[in-house]
Every structure is written in structure tokens, then in C-alpha cells.
N, C-alpha and C positions, 0 to 999 in steps of 0.2 A: 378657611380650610383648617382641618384640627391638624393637631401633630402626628395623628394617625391615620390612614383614610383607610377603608377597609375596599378591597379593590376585588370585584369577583369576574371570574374568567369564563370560556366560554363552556367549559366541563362543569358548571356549578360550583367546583370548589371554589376557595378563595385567596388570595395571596393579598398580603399584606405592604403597603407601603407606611415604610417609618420614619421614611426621609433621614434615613442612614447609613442604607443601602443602596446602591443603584437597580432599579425596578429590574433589570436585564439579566445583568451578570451576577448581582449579590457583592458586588464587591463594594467597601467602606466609599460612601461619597468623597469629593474633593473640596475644599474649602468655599466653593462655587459652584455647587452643579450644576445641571443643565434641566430645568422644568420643562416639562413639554404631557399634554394630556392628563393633568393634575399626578401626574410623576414626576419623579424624581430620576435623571441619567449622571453618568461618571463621565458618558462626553458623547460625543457628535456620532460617533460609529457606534457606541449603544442604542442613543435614541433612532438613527435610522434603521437599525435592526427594527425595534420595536414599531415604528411607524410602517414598517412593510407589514409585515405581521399582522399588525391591526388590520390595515387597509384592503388584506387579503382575507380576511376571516379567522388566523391563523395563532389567535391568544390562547388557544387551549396548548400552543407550545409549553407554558409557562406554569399549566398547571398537573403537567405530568411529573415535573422535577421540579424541586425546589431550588436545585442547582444548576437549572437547567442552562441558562445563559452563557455566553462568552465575552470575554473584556475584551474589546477593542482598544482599549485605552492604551495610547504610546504605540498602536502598528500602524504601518503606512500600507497603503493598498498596493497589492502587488501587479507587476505589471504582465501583462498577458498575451502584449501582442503579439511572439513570435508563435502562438498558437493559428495564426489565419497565414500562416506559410504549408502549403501542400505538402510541402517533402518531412514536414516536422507531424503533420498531422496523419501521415504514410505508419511512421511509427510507432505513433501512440494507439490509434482503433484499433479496436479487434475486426471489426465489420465496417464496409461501407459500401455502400451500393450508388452516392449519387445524392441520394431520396433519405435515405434511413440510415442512420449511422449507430454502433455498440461501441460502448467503451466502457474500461473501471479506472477510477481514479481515488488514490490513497487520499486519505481526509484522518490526517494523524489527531484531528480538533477531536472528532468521535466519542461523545466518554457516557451516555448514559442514552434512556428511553426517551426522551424528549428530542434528542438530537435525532435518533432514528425515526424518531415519526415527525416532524419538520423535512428530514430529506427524503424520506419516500412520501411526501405531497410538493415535492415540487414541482410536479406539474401545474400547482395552480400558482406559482409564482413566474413559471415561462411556459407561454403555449406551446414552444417547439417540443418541452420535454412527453416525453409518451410512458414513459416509463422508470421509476428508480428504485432502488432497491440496498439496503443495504447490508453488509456482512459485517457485524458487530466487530468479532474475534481477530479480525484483517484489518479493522478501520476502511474500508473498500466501497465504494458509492458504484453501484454495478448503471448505467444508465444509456437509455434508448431516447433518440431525438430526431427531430425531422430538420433536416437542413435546409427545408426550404421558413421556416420560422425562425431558426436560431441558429448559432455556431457554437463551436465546443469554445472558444474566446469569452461568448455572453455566459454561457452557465458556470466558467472558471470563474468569471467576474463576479457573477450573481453569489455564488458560493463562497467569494472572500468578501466582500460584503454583510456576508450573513454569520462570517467570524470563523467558515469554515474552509480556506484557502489550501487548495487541492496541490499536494507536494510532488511537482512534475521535473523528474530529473532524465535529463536526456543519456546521462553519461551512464545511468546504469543500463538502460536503454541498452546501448552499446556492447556493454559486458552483457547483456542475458541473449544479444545475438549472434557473441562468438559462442562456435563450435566448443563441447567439453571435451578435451582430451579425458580418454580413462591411462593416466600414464600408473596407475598398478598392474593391469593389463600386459602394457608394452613392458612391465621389466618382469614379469613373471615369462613370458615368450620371450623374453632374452635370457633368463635363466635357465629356463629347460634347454633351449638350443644349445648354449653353454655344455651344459651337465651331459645332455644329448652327443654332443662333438666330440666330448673329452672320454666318454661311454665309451664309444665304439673307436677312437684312435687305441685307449687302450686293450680291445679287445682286437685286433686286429690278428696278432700271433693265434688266437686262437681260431677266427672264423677262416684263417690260414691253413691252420693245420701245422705250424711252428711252435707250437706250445711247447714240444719237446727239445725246443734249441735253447727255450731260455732255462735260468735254474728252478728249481720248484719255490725257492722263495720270493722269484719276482711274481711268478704266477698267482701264488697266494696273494702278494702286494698288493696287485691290479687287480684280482679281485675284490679283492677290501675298498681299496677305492671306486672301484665302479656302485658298489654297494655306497658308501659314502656319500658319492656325487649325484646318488637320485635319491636320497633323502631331499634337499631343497626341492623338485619337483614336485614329491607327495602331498609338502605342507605346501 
């Protein structure tokens, strides 16, 4: 083996192993790497990225981006189970029928063209999936699956595996299903009522017909201030 091997992918171009960098991720080898497939990995979680990949047809990942890769190196696989609890999975779908299930899931990994076209084929890395899609500018994997093939547990799995571990937080969850108060609203309708109340207590003498008991300077008074107190109203 030279110190260089020239390594070509499945789009014709070519990438380069220098055995300096890990074939995957691009990142600096470690004083030991890991050979496998006359490559060169930075560790266990890179080469089985790559090994799926090969195994599936799926090396032209590698030649859309130069940077295309993720370093696994130093994460632990995250754990997933509480995804196959019904009431957890109630709140996350958008859709389920049973048969067919929709959902999106944030994949903050997202960073260039090779990542979008690896997750919109991943159906040929899980039968169940039927459909994916992804929205660059959200970081957002829009995805359709048959639940008689797979569960939303396997494709979170299969996705942190792949270096792209879907960021499932239940607690905001929570906050996006309380109700929004509009509390500008409620104090703009307390203010009129306000302004409204004190309006018409002051104008009482006159919808009376007492105008003439009080002096002509309070009358002017109250005028001014009724004048006053629907200013705040207008704005």
C-alpha cells in the first residue's frame, strides 16, 4: 500500500486517502487508527458509518462534500427507548393512522449537500422508511414510515449511528402545547374600561342636566380630563 491511495467513488470523482485524515469525517487520525477497507478511520463510529454506506451503495455520500462526514469520535450512542412508550410517541407525530405514521425531527448535525442527500435516501437504509425529506434552513428531517417495518426508536437509532442524532426534547413539547395568552390585549381592554369608567363618572352632571350647579371652572376641568383619559384609548 503507497502512502497515498487514490480512492474513487461512486459519482466518478475521486477522493483521496492520505492516511492523515480519517476517510469519514476529515478529521486529523489518532496515533492508532483504525484500517478497515484500505482506509484509514479516527474510530469505531466512523468506520461503521462508512461500512453501512458501502454496504448499501451509498459512497457517492462522500463525493458530494469534501466535508462531508461527521466525527463520532468521543459520543456515546444515545439512548432511545422511551420512544416505543405510546403516550411519548401521542406527542411527538404529526400523523398516525396505525399503518402509516408523519413526523419531523430536528437533526441540528445538518450542515451541507451530502448530508441532504444521504437523509433523503434513507429509505434504502430502512425498509419501513417511505419517504424523507429534508428542510436545509430548519435543520428538519420531514419523514413518512410504515410501522409495520420499523418504529420511530429504529430510524432515531439508525440516524445517531449515521452521526446524525435527532434532538428530541419533550419539555418544549410541553411549552408549544400551552395555550398563548395575548396579555397586550387583556391590558389594552383594561385600559379602555378604565378610561371608559372614569369618562362617563365624570360626565355624569352633565348627561344630568347639573352642569349648571357646578362652577364653570370644574366643568371646563372635567372636560379636559375626559379629553385626556381617551388619549390612552386611541394609542
Amino acid at each position: 500500500m503507497t502512502a497515498s491511495t487514490t480512492l474513487k467513488s461512486n459519482a466518478g470523482k475521486v477522493r483521496v486517502d492520505n492516511h492523515t485524515q480519517c476517510y469519514h469525517c476529515s478529521e486529523p487520525l489518532p496515533t492508532t487508527p483504525i484500517p478497515f477497507d484500505e482506509k484509514s478511520f479516527c474510530c469505531e463510529g466512523c468506520r461503521t458509518v462508512y461500512e453501512i454506506l458501502n454496504t448499501n451503495g451509498l459512497c457517492q455520500y462522500y463525493a458530494i462534500d469534501e466535508t462531508a462526514g461527521i466525527s463520532l469520535r468521543g459520543k456515546r450512542r444515545e439512548e432511545y427507548a422511551f420512544l416505543d412508550d405510546p403516550e411519548v410517541l401521542k406527542r411527538l407525530v404529526q400523523f398516525s393512522d396505525g399503518k402509516t405514521t408523519r413526523i419531523t425531527l430536528f437533526l441540528p448535525q445538518i450542515h451541507c449537500a451530502s448530508c441532504i442527500w444521504l437523509l433523503e435516501n434513507l429509505y434504502k437504509l430502512s425498509d419501513g422508511v417511505q419517504s424523507s425529506q429534508v428542510n436545509f434552513l430548519k435543520r428538519e428531517l420531514h419523514l413518512v414510515f410504515s410501522e409495520e417495518y420499523t418504529s420511530l426508536r429504529k430510524i432515531a437509532e439508525l440516524l445517531a449511528s449515521l452521526g446524525y442524532a435527532p434532538a428530541i426534547n419533550l419539555g418544549s413539547l410541553d411549552e408549544a402545547a400551552r395555550p398563548v395568552i395575548n396579555r397586550s390585549f387583556a391590558y389594552k381592554i383594561g385600559v379602555a374600561g378604565f378610561a371608559f369608567g372614569n369618562i362617563m363618572l365624570l360626565s355624569f352632571p352633565e348627561y344630568l342636566g347639573l352642569d349648571h350647579l357646578t362652577e364653570s371652572g370644574f366643568s371646563k376641568y372635567f372636560g379636559l380630563l375626559n379629553i385626556l383619559l381617551s388619549l390612552p384609548v386611541i394609542f
